[in-house]
C-alpha positions in Angstrom: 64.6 -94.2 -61.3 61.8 -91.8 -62.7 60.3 -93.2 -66.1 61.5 -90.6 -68.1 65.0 -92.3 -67.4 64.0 -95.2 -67.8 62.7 -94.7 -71.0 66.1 -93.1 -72.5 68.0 -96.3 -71.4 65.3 -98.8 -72.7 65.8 -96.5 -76.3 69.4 -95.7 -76.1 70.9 -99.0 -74.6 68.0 -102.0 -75.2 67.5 -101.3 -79.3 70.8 -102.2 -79.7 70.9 -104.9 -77.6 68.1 -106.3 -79.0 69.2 -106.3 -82.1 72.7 -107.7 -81.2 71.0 -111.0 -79.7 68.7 -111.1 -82.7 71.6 -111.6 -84.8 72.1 -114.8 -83.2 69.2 -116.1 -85.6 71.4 -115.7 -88.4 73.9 -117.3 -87.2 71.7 -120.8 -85.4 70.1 -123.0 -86.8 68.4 -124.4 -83.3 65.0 -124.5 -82.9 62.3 -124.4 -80.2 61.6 -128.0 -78.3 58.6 -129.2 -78.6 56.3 -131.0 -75.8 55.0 -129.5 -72.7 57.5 -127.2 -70.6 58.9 -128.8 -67.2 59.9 -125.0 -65.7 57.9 -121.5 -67.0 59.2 -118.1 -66.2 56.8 -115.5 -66.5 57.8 -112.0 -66.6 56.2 -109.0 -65.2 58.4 -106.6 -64.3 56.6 -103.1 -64.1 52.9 -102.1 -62.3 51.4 -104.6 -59.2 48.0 -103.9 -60.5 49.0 -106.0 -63.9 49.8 -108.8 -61.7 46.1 -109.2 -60.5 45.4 -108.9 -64.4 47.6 -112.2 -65.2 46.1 -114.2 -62.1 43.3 -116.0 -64.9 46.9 -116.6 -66.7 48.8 -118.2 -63.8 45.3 -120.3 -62.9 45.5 -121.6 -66.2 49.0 -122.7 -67.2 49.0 -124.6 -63.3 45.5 -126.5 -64.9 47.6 -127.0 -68.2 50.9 -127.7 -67.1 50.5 -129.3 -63.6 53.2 -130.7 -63.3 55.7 -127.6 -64.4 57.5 -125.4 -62.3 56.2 -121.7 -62.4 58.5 -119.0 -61.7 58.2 -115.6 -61.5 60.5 -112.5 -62.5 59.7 -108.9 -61.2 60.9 -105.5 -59.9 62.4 -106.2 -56.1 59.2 -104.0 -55.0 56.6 -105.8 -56.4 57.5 -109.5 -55.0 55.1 -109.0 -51.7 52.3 -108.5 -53.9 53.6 -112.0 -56.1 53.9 -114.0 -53.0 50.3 -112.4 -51.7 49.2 -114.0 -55.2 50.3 -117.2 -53.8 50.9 -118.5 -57.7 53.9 -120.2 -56.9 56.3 -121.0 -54.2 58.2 -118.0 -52.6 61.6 -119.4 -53.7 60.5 -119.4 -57.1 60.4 -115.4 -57.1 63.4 -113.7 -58.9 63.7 -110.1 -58.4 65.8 -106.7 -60.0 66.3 -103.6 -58.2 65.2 -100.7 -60.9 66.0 -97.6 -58.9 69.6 -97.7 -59.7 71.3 -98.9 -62.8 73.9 -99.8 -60.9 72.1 -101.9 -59.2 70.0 -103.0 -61.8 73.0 -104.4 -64.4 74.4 -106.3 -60.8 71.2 -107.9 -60.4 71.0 -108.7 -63.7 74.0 -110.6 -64.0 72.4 -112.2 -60.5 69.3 -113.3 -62.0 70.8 -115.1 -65.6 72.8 -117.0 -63.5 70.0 -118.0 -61.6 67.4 -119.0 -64.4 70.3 -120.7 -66.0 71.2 -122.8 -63.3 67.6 -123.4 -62.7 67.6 -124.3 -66.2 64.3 -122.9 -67.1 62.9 -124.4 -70.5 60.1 -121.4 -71.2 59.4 -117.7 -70.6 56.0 -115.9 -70.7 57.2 -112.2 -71.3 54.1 -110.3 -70.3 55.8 -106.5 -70.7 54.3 -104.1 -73.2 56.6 -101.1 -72.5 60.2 -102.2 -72.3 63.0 -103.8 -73.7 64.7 -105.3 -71.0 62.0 -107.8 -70.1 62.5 -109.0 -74.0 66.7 -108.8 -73.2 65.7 -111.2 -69.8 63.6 -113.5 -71.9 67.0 -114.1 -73.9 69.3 -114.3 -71.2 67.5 -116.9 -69.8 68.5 -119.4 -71.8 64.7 -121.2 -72.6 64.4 -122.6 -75.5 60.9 -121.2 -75.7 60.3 -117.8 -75.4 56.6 -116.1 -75.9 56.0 -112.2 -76.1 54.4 -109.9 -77.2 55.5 -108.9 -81.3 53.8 -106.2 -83.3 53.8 -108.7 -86.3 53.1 -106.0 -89.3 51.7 -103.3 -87.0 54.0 -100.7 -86.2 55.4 -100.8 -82.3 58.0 -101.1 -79.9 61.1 -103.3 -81.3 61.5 -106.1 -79.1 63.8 -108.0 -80.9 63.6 -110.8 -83.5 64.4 -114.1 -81.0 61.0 -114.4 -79.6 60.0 -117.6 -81.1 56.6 -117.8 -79.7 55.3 -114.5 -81.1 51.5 -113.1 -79.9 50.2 -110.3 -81.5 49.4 -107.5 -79.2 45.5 -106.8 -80.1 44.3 -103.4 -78.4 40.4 -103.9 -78.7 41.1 -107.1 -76.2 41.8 -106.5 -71.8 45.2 -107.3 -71.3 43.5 -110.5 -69.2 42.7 -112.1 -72.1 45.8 -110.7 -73.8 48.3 -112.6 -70.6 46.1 -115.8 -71.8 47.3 -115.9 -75.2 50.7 -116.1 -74.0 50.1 -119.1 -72.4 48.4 -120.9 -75.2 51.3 -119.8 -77.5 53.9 -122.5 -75.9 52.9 -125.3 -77.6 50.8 -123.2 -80.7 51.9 -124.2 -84.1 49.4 -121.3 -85.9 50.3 -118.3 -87.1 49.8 -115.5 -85.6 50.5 -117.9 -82.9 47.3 -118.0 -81.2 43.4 -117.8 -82.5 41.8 -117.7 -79.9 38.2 -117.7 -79.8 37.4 -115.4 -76.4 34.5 -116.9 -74.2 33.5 -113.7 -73.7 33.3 -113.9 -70.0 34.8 -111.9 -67.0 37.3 -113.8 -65.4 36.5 -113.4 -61.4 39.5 -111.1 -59.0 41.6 -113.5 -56.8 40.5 -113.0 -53.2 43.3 -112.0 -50.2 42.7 -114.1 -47.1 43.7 -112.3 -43.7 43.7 -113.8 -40.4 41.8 -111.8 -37.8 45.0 -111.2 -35.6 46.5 -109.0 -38.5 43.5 -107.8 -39.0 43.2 -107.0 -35.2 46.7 -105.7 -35.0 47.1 -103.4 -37.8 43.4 -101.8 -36.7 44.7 -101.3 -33.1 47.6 -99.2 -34.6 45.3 -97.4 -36.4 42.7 -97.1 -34.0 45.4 -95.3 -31.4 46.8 -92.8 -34.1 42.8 -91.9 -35.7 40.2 -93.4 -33.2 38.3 -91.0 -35.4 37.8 -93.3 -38.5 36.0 -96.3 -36.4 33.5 -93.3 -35.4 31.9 -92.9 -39.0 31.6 -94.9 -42.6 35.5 -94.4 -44.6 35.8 -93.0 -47.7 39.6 -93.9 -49.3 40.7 -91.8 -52.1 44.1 -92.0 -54.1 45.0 -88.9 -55.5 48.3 -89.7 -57.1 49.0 -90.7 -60.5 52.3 -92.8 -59.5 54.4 -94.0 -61.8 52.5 -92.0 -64.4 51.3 -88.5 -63.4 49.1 -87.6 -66.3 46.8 -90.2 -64.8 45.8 -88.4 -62.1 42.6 -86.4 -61.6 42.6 -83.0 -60.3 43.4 -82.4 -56.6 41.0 -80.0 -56.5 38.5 -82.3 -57.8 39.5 -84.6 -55.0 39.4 -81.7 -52.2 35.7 -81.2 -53.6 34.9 -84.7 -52.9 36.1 -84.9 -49.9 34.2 -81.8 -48.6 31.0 -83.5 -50.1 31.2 -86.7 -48.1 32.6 -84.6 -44.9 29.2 -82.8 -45.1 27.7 -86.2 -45.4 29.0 -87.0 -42.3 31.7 -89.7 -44.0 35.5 -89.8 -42.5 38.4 -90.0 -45.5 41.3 -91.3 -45.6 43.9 -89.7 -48.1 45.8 -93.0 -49.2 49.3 -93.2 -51.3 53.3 -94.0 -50.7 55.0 -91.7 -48.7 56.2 -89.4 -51.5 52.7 -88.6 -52.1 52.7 -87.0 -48.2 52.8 -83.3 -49.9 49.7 -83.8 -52.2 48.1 -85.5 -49.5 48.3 -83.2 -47.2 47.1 -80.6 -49.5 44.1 -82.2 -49.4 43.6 -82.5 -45.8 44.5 -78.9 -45.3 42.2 -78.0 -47.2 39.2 -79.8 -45.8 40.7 -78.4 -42.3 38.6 -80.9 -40.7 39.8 -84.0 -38.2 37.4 -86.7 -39.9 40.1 -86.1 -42.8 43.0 -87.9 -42.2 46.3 -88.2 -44.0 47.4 -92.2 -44.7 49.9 -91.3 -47.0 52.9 -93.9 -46.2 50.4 -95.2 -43.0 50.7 -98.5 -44.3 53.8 -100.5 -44.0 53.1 -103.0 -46.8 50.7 -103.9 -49.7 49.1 -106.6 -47.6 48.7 -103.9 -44.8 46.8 -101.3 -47.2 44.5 -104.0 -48.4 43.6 -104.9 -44.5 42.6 -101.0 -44.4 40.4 -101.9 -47.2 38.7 -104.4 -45.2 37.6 -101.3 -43.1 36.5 -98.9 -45.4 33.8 -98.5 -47.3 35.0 -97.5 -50.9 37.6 -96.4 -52.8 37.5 -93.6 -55.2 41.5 -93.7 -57.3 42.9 -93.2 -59.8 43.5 -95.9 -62.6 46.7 -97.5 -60.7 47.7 -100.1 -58.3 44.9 -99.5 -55.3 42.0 -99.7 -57.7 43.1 -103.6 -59.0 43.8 -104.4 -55.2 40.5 -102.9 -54.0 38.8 -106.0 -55.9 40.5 -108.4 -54.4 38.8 -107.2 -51.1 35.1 -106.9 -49.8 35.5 -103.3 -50.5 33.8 -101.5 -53.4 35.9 -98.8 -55.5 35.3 -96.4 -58.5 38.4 -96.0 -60.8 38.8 -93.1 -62.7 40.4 -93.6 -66.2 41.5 -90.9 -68.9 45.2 -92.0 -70.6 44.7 -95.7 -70.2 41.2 -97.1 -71.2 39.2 -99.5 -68.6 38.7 -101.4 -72.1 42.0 -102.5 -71.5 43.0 -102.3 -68.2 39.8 -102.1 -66.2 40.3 -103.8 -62.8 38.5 -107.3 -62.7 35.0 -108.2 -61.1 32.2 -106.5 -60.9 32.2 -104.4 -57.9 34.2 -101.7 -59.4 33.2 -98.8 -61.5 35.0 -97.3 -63.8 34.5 -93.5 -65.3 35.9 -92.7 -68.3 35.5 -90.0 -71.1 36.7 -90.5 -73.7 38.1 -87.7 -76.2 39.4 -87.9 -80.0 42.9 -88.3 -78.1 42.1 -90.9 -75.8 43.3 -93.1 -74.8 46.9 -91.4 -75.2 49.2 -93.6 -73.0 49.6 -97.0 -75.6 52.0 -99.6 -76.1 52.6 -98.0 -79.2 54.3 -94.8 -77.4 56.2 -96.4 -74.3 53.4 -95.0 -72.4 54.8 -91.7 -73.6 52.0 -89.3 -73.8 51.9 -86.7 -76.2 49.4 -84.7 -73.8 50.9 -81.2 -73.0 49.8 -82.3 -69.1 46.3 -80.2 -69.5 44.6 -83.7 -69.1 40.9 -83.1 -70.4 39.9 -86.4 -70.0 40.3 -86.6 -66.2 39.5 -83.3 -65.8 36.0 -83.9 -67.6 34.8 -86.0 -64.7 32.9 -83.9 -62.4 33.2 -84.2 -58.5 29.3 -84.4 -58.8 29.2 -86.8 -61.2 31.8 -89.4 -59.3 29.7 -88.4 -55.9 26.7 -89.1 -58.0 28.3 -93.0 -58.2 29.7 -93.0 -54.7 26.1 -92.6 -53.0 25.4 -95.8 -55.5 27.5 -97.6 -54.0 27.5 -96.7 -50.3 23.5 -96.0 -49.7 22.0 -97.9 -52.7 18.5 -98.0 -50.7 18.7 -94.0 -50.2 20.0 -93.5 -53.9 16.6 -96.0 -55.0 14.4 -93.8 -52.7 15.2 -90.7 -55.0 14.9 -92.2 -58.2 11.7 -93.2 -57.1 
């Protein structure tokens, strides 16, 4: 289902939805149990990369609440990336088809009988974007439910039955932001939680891999590109996914990839199968066999992050493949332009992240759906110079070279 759609059936079907349950406020007088929760739900529905994000979130509500349940709810595509989190038992994963709305209401109706017969007592809703997360959080029956809630700010309606409310804060990354969900079950403060931040970078969750899947997915690859085991990799993304205007320039990335090809670097050209055109624009462009197209190579998300254990770096854009990169040895530059690194920068320290920023940046907010007003002529990616991303690359992948010239 493409986001556009999406967004016309969050506005058009969830307002009024929301509303409709919120009138069930008027009409109870129950209230919230108090005392630590026996079974959490959290909910995070949309992107994989915001699942790295809430890992410092799931770490600490197991160290608060050891001896609750945590569940999780997501899209049905994002669960391998949940269960390579390994933040709570396989069994405890619900999933939702979103392609289809079909399929979705179906699964729907599938997953509220579930969390009620589970009898979940509490729901983290993590989404920023949606309604139906909010509609989920309802349907679940908990008697606590946390979210995200605009307070006095202006922002997407989400209903009046959250009775754990956070308020969103967009000068915070969302890390911290996932924590203050979690210290809003048993907060009696309003705004619920105030905080004080530590002011420290919470560390990337690390993916272990066996050397057998390592061996077996490099032997595939070795047949089909014995090429890449010749020379260094270079990865890059070129696709903006979900949300195009996040994407920099293909040209910019066909200029790159001549660079390190004359550096005497292979690249890969990484991304889901439907990226395969752009993709191979790129490679037909470099016309050269060290610059290979891996768009839809890998089978799973667990099989493009044992690539990652071969290359190099990555050079993507702000998406998925940038938050997994830092999970590996690998080191990665993420380029930003719509969505701010301040925000949603990947965790860790072996990633860097460009970004210019312009009088409209960043454009793509909680406070528009993620709805960009940009006309598409994207001045903030397009900013970014092949030279000046190059310029960061060598950084990374010959820092005694890169110190010889300064020198």
């Amino acid at each position: 289902m493409k986001v556009d759609t999406q967004r016309k059936i969050d506005r058009i079907l969830g307002t009024p939805i929301c509303r409709l349950l919120s009138l069930t406020n008027l009409f109870s007088s129950f209230t919230a149990r108090k005392g630590s929760p026996s079974k959490i739900l959290v909910i995070l529905l949309s992107e994989m990369g915001s699942l790295v994000l809430a890992k410092p979130m799931f770490d600490h509500l197991r160290t608060k609440y050891p001896k609750a349940g945590i569940y999780g709810l997501c899209f049905e595509r994002n669960k391998e990336f949940l269960e390579i989190l390994n933040v709570m038992p396989a069994e405890n994963i619900f999933t939702v088809r979103g392609e289809v709305l079909s399929e979705l209401m179906l699964d729907t109706l599938r997953v509220t009988l579930k969390m009620r017969r589970e009898r979940i007592d509490t729901v983290l809703d993590c989404e920023l974007f949606s309604r139906i997360s909010s509609i989920y959080s309802f349907l679940s029956g908990a008697s606590i439910k946390v979210g995200f809630h605009p307070y006095t700010q202006e922002g997407l309606y989400r209903g009046n039955f959250i009775n754990r409310p956070v308020l969103y804060n967009p000068y915070h990354h969302i890390s911290e932001q996932f924590m203050n969900l979690a210290e809003a079950i048993e907060s009696e403060q309003w705004p619920k939680v105030k905080r004080a931040g530590d002011g420290r970078a919470f560390e990337p969750p690390r993916i272990t891999l066996s050397e057998m899947e390592k061996e077996q997915f490099f032997s595939r690859l070795r047949a089909d590109h014995p090429q890449l085991f010749r020379k260094r990799l270079v990865l890059l993304y070129p696709s903006g996914g979900l949300v195009p205007i996040r994407a920099w320039p293909w040209e910019h990335f066909c200029a790159l990839s001549e660079e390190f090809l004359k550096k005497g670097y292979a690249v890969g050209i990484i991304g889901m199968k439907g990226d395969g055109e752009l993709a191979n624009r790129i490679v037909s462009h470099c016309a050269d066999e060290n610059c290979v197209d891996l768009a839809g190579y890998t089978r799973s998300v667990r099989e493009l992050m044992t690539l990652f254990h071969l290359a190099s770096l990555l050079i993507t854009n702000d998406g998925g493949p940038g938050h997994f990169a830092v999970m590996t040895p690998m080191p990665s530059i993420v380029l930003f332009g719509p969505e701010t690194p301040a925000l949603y920068g990947p965790l860790g320290d072996k990633c860097i992240k460009l970004y210019r920023a312009l009088s409209c940046s960043p454009c793509v907010t909680a406070y528009n759906h993620r709805n960009s007003p940009c006309d598409g002529d994207n001045q903030c990616l397009k900013g970014i110079t092949p030279e000046e991303v190059l310029s960061q690359a060598i950084r990374l992948l010959e820092p005694v070279k890169d110190q010889e010239i300064k020198k």
